[in-house]
C-alpha positions in Angstrom: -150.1 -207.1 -135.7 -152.9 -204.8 -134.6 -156.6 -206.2 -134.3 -158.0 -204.9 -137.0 -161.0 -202.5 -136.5 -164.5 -204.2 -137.6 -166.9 -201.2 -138.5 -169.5 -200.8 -140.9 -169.3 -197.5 -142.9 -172.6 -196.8 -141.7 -171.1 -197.0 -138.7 -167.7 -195.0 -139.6 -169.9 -192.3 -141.2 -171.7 -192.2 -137.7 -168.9 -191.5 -135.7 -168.2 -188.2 -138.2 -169.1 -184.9 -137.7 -172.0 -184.1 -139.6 -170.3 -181.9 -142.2 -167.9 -184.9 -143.2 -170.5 -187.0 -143.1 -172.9 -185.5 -145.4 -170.4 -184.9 -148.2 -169.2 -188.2 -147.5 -172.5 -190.1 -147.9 -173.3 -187.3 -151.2 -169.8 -188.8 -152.7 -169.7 -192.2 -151.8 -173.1 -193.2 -151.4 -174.9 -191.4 -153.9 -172.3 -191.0 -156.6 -172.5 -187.0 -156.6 -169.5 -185.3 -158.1 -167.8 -182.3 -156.3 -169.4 -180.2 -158.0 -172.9 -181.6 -157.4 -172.4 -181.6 -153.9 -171.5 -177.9 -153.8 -174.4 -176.4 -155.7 -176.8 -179.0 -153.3 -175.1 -177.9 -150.2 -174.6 -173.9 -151.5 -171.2 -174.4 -150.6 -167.9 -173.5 -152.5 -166.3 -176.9 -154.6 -163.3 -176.1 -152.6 -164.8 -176.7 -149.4 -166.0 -180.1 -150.3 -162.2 -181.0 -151.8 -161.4 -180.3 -148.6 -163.5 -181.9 -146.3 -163.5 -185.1 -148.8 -159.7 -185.3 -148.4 -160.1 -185.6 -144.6 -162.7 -187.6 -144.9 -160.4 -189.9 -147.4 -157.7 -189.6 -144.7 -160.0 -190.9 -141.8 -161.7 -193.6 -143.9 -158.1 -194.7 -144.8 -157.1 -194.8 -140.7 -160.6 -196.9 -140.5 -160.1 -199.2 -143.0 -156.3 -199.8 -142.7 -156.5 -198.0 -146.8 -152.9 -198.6 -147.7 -152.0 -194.7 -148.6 -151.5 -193.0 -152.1 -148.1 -192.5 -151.9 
Protein backbone atom coordinates (compact mmCIF):
# COMPACT_ATOMS: atom_id res chain seq x y z
CA UNK A 1 0.00 0.00 0.00
CA UNK A 2 1.17 3.52 -0.83
CA UNK A 3 1.88 6.06 2.08
CA UNK A 4 -0.75 8.06 1.90
CA UNK A 5 -0.13 11.74 1.16
CA UNK A 6 -0.86 14.07 4.48
CA UNK A 7 -1.73 17.65 3.07
CA UNK A 8 -3.88 20.25 4.13
CA UNK A 9 -6.08 21.75 1.42
CA UNK A 10 -4.64 24.94 2.27
CA UNK A 11 -1.78 23.40 1.41
CA UNK A 12 -3.08 21.40 -1.88
CA UNK A 13 -4.65 24.72 -3.02
CA UNK A 14 -1.03 26.13 -2.59
CA UNK A 15 0.65 23.91 -4.81
CA UNK A 16 -2.13 25.04 -7.77
CA UNK A 17 -1.76 27.41 -10.21
CA UNK A 18 -3.40 30.36 -9.36
CA UNK A 19 -6.28 30.11 -11.83
CA UNK A 20 -7.32 26.58 -10.30
CA UNK A 21 -6.83 27.85 -7.16
CA UNK A 22 -9.06 30.75 -7.17
CA UNK A 23 -12.04 29.03 -8.57
CA UNK A 24 -11.29 26.33 -6.30
CA UNK A 25 -11.24 28.29 -3.11
CA UNK A 26 -14.70 30.54 -4.80
CA UNK A 27 -16.33 26.80 -5.03
CA UNK A 28 -15.29 25.07 -2.17
CA UNK A 29 -14.50 27.54 0.25
CA UNK A 30 -16.95 30.11 -0.19
CA UNK A 31 -19.84 28.18 -1.52
CA UNK A 32 -20.14 30.24 -4.96
CA UNK A 33 -21.93 28.52 -7.67
CA UNK A 34 -20.50 28.32 -11.28
CA UNK A 35 -22.24 30.87 -12.16
CA UNK A 36 -21.26 33.25 -9.39
CA UNK A 37 -17.79 32.57 -9.96
CA UNK A 38 -18.03 33.61 -13.66
CA UNK A 39 -19.69 36.94 -13.44
CA UNK A 40 -17.00 37.63 -10.22
CA UNK A 41 -14.06 36.62 -12.30
CA UNK A 42 -15.66 38.12 -15.87
CA UNK A 43 -15.07 34.83 -17.16
CA UNK A 44 -17.32 32.49 -19.27
CA UNK A 45 -19.36 29.60 -16.92
CA UNK A 46 -17.64 27.17 -19.21
CA UNK A 47 -14.28 28.09 -18.34
CA UNK A 48 -14.84 27.54 -14.66
CA UNK A 49 -16.68 23.86 -15.57
CA UNK A 50 -13.57 23.36 -16.84
CA UNK A 51 -11.02 24.30 -14.73
CA UNK A 52 -13.29 22.86 -11.59
CA UNK A 53 -13.20 19.43 -13.28
CA UNK A 54 -9.41 19.48 -13.26
CA UNK A 55 -9.29 20.80 -10.26
CA UNK A 56 -11.79 17.84 -9.04
CA UNK A 57 -9.40 15.50 -10.84
CA UNK A 58 -6.27 16.76 -8.93
CA UNK A 59 -8.05 17.04 -5.57
CA UNK A 60 -9.11 13.40 -6.20
CA UNK A 61 -5.13 12.21 -6.99
CA UNK A 62 -4.55 14.28 -3.53
CA UNK A 63 -6.88 12.91 -1.51
CA UNK A 64 -6.89 9.18 -2.77
CA UNK A 65 -11.05 10.44 -3.90
CA UNK A 66 -12.22 7.08 -4.95
CA UNK A 67 -13.51 8.19 -8.75
CA UNK A 68 -17.06 8.69 -10.07
CA UNK A 69 -17.24 5.97 -12.12
Amino acid sequence: MSEAKNLTLREFLATLPEEERVVLTLHFVKRLSTADIATKLGVPERAVSAVLASGRARMSAAFNFPSDS
